[in-house]
C-alpha positions in Angstrom: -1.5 -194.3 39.1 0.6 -197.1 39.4 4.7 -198.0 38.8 6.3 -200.3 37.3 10.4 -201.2 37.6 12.7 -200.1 35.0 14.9 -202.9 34.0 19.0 -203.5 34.5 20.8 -203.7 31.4 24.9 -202.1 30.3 23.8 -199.2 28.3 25.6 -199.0 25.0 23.6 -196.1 23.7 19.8 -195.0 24.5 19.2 -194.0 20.8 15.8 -195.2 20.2 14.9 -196.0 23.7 11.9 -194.1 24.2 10.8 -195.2 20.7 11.7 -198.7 21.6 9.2 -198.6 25.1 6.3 -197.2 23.1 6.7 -200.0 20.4 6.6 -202.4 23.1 3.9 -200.7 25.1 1.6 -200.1 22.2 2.0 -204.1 21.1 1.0 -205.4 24.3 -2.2 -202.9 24.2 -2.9 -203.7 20.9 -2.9 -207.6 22.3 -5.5 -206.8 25.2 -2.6 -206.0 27.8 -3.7 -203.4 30.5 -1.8 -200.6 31.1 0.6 -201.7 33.9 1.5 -205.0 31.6 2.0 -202.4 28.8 4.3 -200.6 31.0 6.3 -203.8 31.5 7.0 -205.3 28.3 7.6 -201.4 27.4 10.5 -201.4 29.8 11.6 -204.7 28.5 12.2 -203.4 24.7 13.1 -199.7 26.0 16.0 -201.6 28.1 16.9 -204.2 25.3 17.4 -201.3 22.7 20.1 -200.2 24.6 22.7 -203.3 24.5 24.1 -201.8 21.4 24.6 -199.0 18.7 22.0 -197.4 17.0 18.8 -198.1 18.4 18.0 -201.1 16.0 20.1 -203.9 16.5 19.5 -205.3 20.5 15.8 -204.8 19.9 14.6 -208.4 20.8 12.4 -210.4 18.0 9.9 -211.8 19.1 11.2 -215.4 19.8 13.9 -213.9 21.9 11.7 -212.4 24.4 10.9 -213.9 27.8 8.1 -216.3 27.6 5.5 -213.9 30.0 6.5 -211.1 27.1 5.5 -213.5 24.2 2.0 -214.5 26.7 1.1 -210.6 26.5 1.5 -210.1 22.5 0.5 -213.5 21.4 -2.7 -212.7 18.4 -5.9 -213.6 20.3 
């Protein structure tokens, strides 16, 4: 069991949130990530997604996410 902190962002709309975190989970397990890792970068997209309308749009490419986020998914 462990936790791991949501993340802080103005919530536009939460379409596609929980769609977003499993995106972003499932890449950093599919990179080697364990799951606490997986959790985090999950939170990051889930929280991203939010920014704007429609579930699509705020979800951050890859260049635009924090350099620990790009560590995690980088192809090994």
């Amino acid at each position: 069991e462990f936790r791991v902190p949501g993340r802080a962002v103005k919530v536009v709309d939460t379409t596609g949130a929980g769609d977003a975190f499993n995106a972003g989970f499932l890449a950093a397990q599919l990179a080697g990530a364990g799951l606490a890792d997986a959790a985090r970068l999950g939170n990051y997209v889930g929280a991203q997604s939010t920014r704007a309308a429609g579930g699509v749009d705020a979800l951050p490419t890859h260049d635009r996410l924090p350099a620990w986020a790009r560590r995690m998914v980088a192809t090994r």
